[in-house]
Residue, then its C-alpha position, 0 to 999 in steps of 0.5 A: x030126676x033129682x039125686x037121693x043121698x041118704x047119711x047120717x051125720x052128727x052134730x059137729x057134722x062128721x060122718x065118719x071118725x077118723x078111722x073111716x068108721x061110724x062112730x054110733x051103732x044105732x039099730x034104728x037108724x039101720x033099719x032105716x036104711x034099709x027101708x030106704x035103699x032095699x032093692x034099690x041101687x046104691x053108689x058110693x066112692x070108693x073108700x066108702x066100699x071098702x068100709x063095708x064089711x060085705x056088699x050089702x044085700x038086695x041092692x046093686x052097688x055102684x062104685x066109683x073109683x079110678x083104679x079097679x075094684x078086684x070082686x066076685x061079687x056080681x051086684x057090683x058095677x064100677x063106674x071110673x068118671x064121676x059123669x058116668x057115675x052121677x048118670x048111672x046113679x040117675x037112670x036107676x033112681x039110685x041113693x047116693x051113701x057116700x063119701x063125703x066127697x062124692x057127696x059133695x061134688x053130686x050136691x045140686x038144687x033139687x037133690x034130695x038128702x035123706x039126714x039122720x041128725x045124730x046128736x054127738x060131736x065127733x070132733x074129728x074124722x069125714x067131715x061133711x058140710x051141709x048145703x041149704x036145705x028146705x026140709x020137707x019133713x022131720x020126725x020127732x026125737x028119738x032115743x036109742x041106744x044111748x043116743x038122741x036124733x032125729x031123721x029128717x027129708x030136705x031138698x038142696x036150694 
């Protein structure tokens, strides 16, 4: 089963700015999202898990990290070896949300990355270099809440 990675991303290729952040608010790329990954199991590093606000809900969380995670919260399952994390990721057809990172080291011929192309430059932050893509579809342009993208589904060559 190939790996799922879903990210937004802008122009210039940065995921986050450099307080970790992102750095648009685009209600409609949210929903998508959820669409996507709800009752799904998510896996992110850790970072990325410490960004969140709260866990998100109706998914399970898989976090990598090497040093523990101090959490009541039920739905979170710590993986400490990128091996059992990528294995976890795949037994639960999971969606890969970040870091940069542990996105780039998960990157494999076949993964399938789920892009919202947000049309802004960042100029610093998370950067994230795309691989080669074959994409399988695309959406027209939006624009939403003063800003332009478009989603699109592409498998890595």
């Amino acid at each position: 089963m190939s790996l799922r990675i879903i990210l937004a991303i802008s122009d210039d290729g940065y995921i986050a700015d450099a307080n970790g952040k992102i750095p648009w608010h685009i209600p409609f790329d949210l929903k998508w999202f959820k669409m996507n990954t709800m009752n799904s199991t998510i896996g992110m590093g850790r970072k990325t898990w410490d960004s969140l606000k709260h866990p998100l809900p109706n998914r399970h969380h898989i976090v990598l990290s090497r040093s523990d995670i101090h959490s009541s919260w039920s739905q979170l399952e710590q993986c400490y070896f990128m091996k059992q994390f990528e294995k976890r990721i795949r037994e639960d057809n999971g969606w890969i949300i970040g870091g940069a990172e542990v996105v780039k080291q998960l990157i494999r011929k076949g993964t399938i990355m789920v892009l919202t192309h947000v049309h802004t430059d960042i100029g610093e932050g998370v950067h994230m270099a795309l691989p080669p893509m074959k994409c399988l579809w695309k959406s027209k342009e939006m624009n939403r809440n003063g800003y332009s993208f478009h989603t699109s589904i592409n498998k890595c060559l």
